[in-house]
C-alpha positions in Angstrom: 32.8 81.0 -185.6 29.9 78.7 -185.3 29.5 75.8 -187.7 26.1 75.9 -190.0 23.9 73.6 -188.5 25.6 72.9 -185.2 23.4 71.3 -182.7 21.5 74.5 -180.5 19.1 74.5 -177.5 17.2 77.3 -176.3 14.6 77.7 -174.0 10.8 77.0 -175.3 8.2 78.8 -173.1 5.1 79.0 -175.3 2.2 77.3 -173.3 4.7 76.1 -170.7 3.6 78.3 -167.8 0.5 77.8 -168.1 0.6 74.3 -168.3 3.2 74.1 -165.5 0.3 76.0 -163.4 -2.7 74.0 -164.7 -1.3 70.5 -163.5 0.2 72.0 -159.9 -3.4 73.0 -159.2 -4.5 69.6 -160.2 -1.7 67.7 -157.9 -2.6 70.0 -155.1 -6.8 69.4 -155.7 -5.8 65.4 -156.1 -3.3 65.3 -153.0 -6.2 67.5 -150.4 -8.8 65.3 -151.6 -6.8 62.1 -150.5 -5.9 64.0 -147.1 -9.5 65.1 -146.7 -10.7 61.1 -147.2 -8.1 60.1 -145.1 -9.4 62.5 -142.2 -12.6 60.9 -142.4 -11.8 57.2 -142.0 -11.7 57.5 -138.3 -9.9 56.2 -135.5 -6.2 57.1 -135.5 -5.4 55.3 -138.9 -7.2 58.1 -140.6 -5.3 61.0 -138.8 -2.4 59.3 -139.5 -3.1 58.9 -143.3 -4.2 62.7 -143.3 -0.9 63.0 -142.0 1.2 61.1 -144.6 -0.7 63.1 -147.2 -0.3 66.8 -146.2 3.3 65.9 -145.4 4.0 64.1 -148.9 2.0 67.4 -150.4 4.0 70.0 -148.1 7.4 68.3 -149.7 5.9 68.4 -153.0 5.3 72.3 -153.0 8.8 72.9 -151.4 11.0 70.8 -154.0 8.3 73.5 -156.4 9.3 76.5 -154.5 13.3 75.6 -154.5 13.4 74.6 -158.4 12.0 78.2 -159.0 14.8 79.5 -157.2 17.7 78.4 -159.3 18.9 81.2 -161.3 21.1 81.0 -164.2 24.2 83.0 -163.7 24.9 85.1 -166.2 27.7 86.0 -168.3 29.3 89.8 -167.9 32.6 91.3 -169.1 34.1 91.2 -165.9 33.1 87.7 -165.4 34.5 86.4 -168.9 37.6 88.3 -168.2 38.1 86.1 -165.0 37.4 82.9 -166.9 39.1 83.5 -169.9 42.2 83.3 -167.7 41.5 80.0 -167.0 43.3 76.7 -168.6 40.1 74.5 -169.4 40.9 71.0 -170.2 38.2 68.2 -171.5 38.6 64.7 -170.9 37.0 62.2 -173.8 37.0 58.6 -172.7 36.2 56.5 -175.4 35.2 52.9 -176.1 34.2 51.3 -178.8 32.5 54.7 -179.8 30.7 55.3 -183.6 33.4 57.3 -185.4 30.6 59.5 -186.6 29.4 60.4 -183.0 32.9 60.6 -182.0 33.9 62.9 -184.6 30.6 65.2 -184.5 31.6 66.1 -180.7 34.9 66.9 -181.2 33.6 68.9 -183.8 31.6 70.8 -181.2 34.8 72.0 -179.0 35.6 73.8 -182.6 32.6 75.5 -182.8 33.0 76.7 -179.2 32.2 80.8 -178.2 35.2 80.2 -175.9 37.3 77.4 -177.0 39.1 74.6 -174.3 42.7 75.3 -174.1 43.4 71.7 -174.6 41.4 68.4 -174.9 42.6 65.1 -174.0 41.3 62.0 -176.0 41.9 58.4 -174.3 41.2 55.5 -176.3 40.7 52.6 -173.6 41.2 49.7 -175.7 38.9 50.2 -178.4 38.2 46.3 -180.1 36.0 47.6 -182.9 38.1 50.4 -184.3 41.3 52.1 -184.2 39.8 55.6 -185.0 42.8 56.4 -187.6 40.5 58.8 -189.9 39.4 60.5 -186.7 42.1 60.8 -185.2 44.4 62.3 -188.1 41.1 64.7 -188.7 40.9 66.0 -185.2 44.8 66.8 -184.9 44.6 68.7 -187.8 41.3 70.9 -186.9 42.6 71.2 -182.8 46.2 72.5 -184.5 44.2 75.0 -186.7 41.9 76.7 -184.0 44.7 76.7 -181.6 43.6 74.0 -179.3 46.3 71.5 -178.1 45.4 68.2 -177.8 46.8 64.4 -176.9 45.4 61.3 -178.0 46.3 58.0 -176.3 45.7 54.5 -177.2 45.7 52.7 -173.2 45.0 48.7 -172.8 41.3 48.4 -171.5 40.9 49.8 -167.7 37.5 51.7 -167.7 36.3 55.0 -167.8 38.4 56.2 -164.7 41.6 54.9 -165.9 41.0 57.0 -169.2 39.8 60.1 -167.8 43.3 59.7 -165.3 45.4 59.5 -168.5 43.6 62.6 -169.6 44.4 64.1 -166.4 48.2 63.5 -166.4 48.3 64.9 -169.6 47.2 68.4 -168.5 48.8 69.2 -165.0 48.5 72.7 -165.4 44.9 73.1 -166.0 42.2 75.3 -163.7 38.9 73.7 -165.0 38.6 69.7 -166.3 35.4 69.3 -168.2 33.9 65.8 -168.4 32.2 64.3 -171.5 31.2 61.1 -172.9 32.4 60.1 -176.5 29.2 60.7 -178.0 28.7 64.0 -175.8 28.3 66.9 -178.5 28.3 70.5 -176.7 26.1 73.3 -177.8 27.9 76.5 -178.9 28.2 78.5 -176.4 28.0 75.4 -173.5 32.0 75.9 -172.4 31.6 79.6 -171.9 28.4 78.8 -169.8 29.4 76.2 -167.3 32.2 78.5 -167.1 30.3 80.8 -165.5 29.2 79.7 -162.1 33.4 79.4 -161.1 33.0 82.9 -161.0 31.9 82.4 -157.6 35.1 80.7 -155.2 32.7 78.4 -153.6 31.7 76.6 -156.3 33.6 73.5 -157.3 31.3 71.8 -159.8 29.2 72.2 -162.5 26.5 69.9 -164.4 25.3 71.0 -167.6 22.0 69.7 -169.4 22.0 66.9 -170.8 19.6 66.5 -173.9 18.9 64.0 -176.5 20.7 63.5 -180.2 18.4 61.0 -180.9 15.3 61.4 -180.1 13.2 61.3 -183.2 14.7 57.3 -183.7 11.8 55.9 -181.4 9.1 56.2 -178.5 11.4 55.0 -176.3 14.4 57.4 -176.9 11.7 60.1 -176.9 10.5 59.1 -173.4 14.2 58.4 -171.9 15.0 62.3 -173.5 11.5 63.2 -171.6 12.8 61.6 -168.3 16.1 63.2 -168.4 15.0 66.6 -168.8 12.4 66.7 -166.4 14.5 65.0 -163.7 17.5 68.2 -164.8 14.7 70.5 -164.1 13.2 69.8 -161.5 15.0 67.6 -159.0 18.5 68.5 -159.9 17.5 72.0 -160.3 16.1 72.2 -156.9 19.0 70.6 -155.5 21.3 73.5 -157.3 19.5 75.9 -155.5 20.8 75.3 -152.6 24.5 74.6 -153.9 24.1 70.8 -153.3 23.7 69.4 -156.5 24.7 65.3 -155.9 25.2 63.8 -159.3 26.6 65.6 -161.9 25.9 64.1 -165.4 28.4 62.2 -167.7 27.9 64.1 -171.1 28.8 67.7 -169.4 30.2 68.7 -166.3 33.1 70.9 -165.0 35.2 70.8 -162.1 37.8 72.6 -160.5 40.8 70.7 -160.9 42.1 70.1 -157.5 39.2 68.6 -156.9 40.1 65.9 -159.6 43.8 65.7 -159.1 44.0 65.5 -155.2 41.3 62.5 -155.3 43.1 61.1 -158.1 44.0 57.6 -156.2 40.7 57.3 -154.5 38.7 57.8 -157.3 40.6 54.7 -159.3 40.7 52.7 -156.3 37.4 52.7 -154.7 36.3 49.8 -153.1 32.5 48.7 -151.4 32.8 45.8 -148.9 36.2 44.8 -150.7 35.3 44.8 -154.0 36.2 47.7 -156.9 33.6 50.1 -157.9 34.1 51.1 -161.3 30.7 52.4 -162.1 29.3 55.7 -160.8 31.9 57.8 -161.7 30.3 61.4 -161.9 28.3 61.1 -158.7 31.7 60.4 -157.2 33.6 63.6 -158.8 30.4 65.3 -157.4 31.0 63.9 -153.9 34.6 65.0 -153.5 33.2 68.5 -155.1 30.6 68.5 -152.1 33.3 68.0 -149.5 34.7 71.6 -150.9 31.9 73.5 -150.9 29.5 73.8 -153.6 27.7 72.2 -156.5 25.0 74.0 -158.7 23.6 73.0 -162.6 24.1 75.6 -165.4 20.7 75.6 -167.3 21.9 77.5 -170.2 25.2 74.9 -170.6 23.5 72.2 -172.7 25.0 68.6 -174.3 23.5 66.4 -176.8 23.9 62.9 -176.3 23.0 59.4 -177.8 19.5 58.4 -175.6 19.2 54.4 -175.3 17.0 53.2 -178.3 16.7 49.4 -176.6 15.0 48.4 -173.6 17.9 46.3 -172.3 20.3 48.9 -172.9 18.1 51.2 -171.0 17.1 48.6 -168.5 21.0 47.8 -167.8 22.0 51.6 -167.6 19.6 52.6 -165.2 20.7 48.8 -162.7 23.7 50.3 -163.0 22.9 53.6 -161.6 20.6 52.1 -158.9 24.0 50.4 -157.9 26.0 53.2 -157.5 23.0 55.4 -156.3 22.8 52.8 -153.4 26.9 52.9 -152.7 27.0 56.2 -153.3 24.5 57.6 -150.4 25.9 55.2 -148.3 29.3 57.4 -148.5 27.0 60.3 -148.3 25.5 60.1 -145.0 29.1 58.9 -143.9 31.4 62.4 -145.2 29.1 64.6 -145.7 28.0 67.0 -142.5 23.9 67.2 -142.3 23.5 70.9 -143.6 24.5 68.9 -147.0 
């Protein structure tokens, strides 16, 4: 049963079409009066401009067209028969978490509609806690709702290492779910990213990722902002067509071969000689890409801790823009064009 006052989402629609409709027709009167202007500079610099413009509009409307077309799948009895035959596993990699955000998402696999069959916990080396209250809390709540669960104190190796102890652990699982330590699921976000496995092809899932804190300043609210539209819109394009290219940190699900049999590439990826440990979920999503597909589960949300600094923010996103640049690099190496 779900917990009073468990973190929720739900879809908000009041004004939003409209709105939605009202600045489309204003990008589209904006992006023809450039291309009409550029028309009439003359000479072949302003065909060519005209050019740029109704191209840049023309790929504009179609990434508009394709987010429109992702569908949520939805949940039947037949369906939740199939997946409630399924072992589903959660990795937690922590570091140096807050106890409090720690404890409130493991609180939220409790409060599940459909439960994980086990959860894995790896401690990688934590210097600022030893997570004893925790820890003896969360063994007693998994034993009670029938969850088993490990939790592993490793010497510091990164994420990857931890999410392989995690792995190890749980050999006989169908479904490995990905979190962050301060990743707290919405009730009924296991039994949706479940969903879309229905389907054979599929081999990943990203869930939506949306802000805990967002009411601690502007900048949190304008990072939550960011994350939600990009979800929406580029990744939810991109899920349309099954080719969904980085899954997010706080929720996604795989299907566990894709995790096990990558296992030693995945902790022993190199770039020009030297170890990439950064990156992580785009490269899950990569190997899940070179099995088939990859779609986003809008109705399979996650709460998560927004950066309230500018240097946290500023050093989160560097890092991303490193391992966006490595990882489309391997891309355009393994993965065939129709991709």
């Amino acid at each position: 049963m779900t917990r009073p006052g468990a973190l929720a989402a739900h879809p908000h629609r009041s004004g939003m079409v409209f709105t939605g409709a009202v600045a489309l027709i204003l990008a589209a009167a904006w992006a023809a009066q450039h291309a009409l202007q550029a028309a009439h500079y003359g000479g072949p610099n302003g065909s060519r401009l005209a050019v740029v413009w109704t191209i840049t509009f023309a790929l504009l409307m179609l990434q508009t067209v394709m987010y429109h077309l992702e569908r949520t799948r939805r949940l039947t009895p037949r369906i939740m028969r199939q997946l409630d035959a399924l072992h589903v596993a959660i990795l937690v990699p922590t570091y140096n978490e807050d106890p409090g955000y720690l404890r409130l998402g493991l609180q939220s696999f409790v409060d599940q509609s459909r439960r994980p069959d086990s959860v894995h916990v790896v401690d990688d080396g934590s210097t600022n806690t030893a997570y004893a209250e925790v820890r003896t809390w969360w063994q007693a709540a998994a034993a009670e709702a029938g969850i088993a669960t490990t939790w592993q104190r490793v010497p510091n190796a990164g994420k990857r290492h931890a999410q392989a102890h995690g792995v190890r652990k749980s050999p006989g699982a169908d479904i490995y779910i990905t979190v962050d330590s301060d990743s707290c699921l919405a009730p009924n976000a296991i039994e949706q990213v479940l969903v879309p496995f229905a389907r054979p092809q599929v081999q990943s899932v990203a869930g939506i990722v949306i802000s805990t804190n967002h009411r601690t300043n502007l900048l949190a609210r304008i990072t939550d902002l960011w994350f939600v539209t990009g979800q929406l819109v580029d990744r939810s394009a991109l899920s349309a067509m099954g080719s969904v290219l980085v899954n997010s940190g706080p929720l996604a699900a795989y299907r566990a071969d894709v995790v096990r049999d990558n296992l030693d590439s995945y902790l022993n990826e190199t770039f020009m000689g030297r170890p990439v440990m950064f990156s992580d979920d785009s490269l899950l999503t990569l190997y899940a890409l070179l099995r088939g597909q990859t779609v986003q589960q809008p109705s399979a949300v996650v709460f998560t801790a927004m950066p309230e600094k500018a240097g946290h923010l500023l050093r989160m996103y560097l890092r991303w823009m490193r391992g966006s640049t490595i990882r489309s690099i391997w891309r355009m190496r393994y993965l065939p064009l129709n991709r």
